[in-house]
C-alpha positions in Angstrom: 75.7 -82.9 -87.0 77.7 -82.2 -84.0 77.2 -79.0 -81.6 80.4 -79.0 -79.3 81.4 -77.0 -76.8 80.3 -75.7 -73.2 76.3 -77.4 -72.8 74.3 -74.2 -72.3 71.2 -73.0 -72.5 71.1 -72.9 -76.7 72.9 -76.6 -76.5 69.6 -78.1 -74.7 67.6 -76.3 -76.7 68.9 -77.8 -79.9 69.1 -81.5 -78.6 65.7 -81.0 -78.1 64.4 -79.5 -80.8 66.2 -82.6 -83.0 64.9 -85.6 -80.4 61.8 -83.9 -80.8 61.1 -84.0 -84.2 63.0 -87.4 -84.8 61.6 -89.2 -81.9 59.5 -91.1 -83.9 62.5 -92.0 -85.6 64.8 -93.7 -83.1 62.6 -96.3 -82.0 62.1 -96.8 -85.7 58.2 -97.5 -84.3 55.6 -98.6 -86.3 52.0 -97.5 -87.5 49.5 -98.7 -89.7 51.8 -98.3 -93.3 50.4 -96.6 -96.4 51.8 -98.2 -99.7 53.6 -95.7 -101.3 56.1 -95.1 -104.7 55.7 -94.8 -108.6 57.3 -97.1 -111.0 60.4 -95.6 -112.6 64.3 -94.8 -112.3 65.5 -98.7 -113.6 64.6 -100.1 -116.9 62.8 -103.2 -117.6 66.2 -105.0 -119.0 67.8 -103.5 -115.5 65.7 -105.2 -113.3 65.2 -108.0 -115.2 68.9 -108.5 -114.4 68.5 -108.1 -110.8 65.2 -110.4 -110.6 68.0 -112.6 -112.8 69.0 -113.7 -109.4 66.3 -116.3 -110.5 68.7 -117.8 -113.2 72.0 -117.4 -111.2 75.2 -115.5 -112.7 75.7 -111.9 -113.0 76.8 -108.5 -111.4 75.5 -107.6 -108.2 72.3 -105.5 -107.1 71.4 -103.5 -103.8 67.5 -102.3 -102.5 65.8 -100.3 -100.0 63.0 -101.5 -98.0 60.3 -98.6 -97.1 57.7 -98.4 -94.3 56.7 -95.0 -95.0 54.3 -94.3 -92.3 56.2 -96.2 -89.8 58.0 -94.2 -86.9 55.1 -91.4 -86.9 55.5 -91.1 -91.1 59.4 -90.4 -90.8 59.9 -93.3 -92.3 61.7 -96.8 -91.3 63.8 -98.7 -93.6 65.8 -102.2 -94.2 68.5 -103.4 -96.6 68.9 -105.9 -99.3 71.9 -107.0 -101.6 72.5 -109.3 -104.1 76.0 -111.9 -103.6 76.9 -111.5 -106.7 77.8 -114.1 -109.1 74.5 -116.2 -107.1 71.2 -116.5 -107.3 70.9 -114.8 -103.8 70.1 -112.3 -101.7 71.1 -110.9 -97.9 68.4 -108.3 -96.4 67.9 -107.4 -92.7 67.1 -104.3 -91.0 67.8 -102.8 -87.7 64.1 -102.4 -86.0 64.9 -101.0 -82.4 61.8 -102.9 -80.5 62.0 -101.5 -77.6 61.3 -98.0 -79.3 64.5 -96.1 -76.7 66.6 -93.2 -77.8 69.6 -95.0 -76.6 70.6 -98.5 -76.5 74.3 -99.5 -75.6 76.7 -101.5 -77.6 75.8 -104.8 -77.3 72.2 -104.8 -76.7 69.4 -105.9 -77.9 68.5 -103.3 -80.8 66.3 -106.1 -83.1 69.2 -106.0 -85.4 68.6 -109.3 -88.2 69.5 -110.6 -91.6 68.7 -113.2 -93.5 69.5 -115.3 -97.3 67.4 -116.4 -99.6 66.8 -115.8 -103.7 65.0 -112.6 -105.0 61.1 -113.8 -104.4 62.2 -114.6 -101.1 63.2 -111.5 -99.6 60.5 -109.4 -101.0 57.8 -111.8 -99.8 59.7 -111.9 -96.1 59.9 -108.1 -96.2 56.7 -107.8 -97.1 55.4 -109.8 -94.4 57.9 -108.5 -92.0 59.1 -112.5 -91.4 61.5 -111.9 -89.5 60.5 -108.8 -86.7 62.2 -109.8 -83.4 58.3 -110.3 -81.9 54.9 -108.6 -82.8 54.9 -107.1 -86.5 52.3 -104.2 -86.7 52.7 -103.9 -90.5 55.1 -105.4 -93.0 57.3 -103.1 -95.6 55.4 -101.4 -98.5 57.7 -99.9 -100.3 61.2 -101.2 -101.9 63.6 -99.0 -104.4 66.3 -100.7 -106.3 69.2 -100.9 -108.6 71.4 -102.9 -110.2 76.0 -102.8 -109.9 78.1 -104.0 -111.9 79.9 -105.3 -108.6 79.5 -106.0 -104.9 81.9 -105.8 -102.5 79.8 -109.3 -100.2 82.6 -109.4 -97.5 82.5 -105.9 -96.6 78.8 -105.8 -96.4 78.6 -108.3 -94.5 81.7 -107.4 -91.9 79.3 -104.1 -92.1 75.9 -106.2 -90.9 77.9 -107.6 -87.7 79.4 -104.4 -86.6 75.5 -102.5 -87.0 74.1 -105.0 -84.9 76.8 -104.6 -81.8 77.2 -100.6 -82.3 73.5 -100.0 -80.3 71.0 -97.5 -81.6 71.0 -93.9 -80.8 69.2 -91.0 -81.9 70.1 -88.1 -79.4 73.7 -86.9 -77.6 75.6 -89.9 -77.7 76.4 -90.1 -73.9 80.5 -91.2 -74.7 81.2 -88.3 -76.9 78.8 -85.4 -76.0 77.7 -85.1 -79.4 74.6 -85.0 -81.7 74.5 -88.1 -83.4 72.7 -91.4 -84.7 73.1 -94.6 -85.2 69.3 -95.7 -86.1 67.7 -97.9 -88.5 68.8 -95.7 -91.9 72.0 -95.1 -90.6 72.6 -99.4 -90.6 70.9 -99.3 -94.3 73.5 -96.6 -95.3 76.3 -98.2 -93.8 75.1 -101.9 -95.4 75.2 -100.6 -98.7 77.9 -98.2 -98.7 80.2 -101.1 -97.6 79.1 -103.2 -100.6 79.5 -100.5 -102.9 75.9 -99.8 -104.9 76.0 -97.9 -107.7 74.4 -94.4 -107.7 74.3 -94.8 -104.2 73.8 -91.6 -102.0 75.1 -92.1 -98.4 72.7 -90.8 -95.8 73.8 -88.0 -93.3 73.9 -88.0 -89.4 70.4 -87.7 -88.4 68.3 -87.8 -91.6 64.7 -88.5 -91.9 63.9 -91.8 -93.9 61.0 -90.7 -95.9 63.4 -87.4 -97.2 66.6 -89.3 -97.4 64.9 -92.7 -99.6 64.0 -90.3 -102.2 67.9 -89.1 -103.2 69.3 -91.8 -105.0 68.8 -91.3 -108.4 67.9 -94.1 -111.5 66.8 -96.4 -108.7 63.0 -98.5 -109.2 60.4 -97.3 -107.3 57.7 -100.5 -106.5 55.1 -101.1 -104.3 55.6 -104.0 -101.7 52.7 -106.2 -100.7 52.2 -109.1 -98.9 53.0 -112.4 -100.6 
């Protein structure tokens, strides 16, 4: 979404209608997280090829972490892909500590990722393992779905350039325009860069809860601590 032009009195009062309702949003903040989501989408012999990871081998596979009452029940959300052709996984998430509408390139914006085999990841996501400092509530929701490939070194070139870009939810003050670059928009960009099948790439300024239902075909689990 960009609104352009001379910065009137209907400019200021669309900027903040949008901060408004996405401020929860940008600073990606938690509260106390409901488990959400329905089995369904992926079939058994799918996922059994992306929990396959276990054995080693195979195509590739991508997933969406859910808090779905975190950030005032907008949503918040992290990444996870398989290396394909490996037993392993690389997740992370961009958690925007500090909660601000807008954080320069370069700072800190709790941007992290990390490697390990399928159990893993879902066990550190669902214990929020690695939250740059104090964890109010871990991820309780994951979708996923299997590729037939993964493009690994764009996703990761993709990881480095989310955590240097800063976070924004709001006029980005170097443009003039309506923008974000938030915590879905760093899951979108992860997983577009890799490739993921059925994958639906979220707009400018989406809401996580509304945008994590899209993608079709994808498992639906619960998350809980392990």
């Amino acid at each position: 979404m960009n609104i352009g032009g001379r910065r009137g009195p209907l400019y200021w009062t669309a900027v903040a209608a949008v901060i408004g309702a996405l401020v929860g949003v940008t600073g990606c903040r938690q509260t106390p997280t409901r488990a959400q989501g329905e089995p369904g989408g992926t079939t058994t012999e799918e996922l059994r090829g992306m929990a396959g990871a276990a054995r080693g081998g195979g195509p590739g596979a991508a997933c969406v972490f859910v808090k779905p009452d975190g950030a005032q029940r907008f949503g918040h959300v992290g990444w996870g892909f398989r290396i394909t052709g490996t037993d392993r996984w690389v997740y992370g998430a961009v958690e925007n500590p500090s909660g601000e509408l807008y954080t320069p390139p370069g700072g800190d914006i709790g941007a992290w990722h990390a490697e390990g085999r399928y159990a893993r990841m879902l066990g550190e996501m669902s214990r929020d393992a690695h939250y740059p400092g104090r964890s109010e509530h871990p991820y309780s929701r994951y979708r996923c779905t299997p590729s037939s490939t993964g493009d690994v070194p764009a996703a990761r070139a993709m990881i480095r350039t989310v955590a240097e870009r800063g976070f924004l939810v709001g006029v980005d003050p170097r443009t003039g325009k309506l923008t974000s670059r938030d915590c879905l928009d760093a899951t979108s960009d992860v997983l577009k860069a890799y490739g993921t099948r059925r994958f639906v790439p979220a707009p400018k300024l989406s809401v996580p809860n509304v945008w994590v239902e899209s993608p079709a075909g994808w498992s639906d689990k619960r998350l809980t601590p392990r």
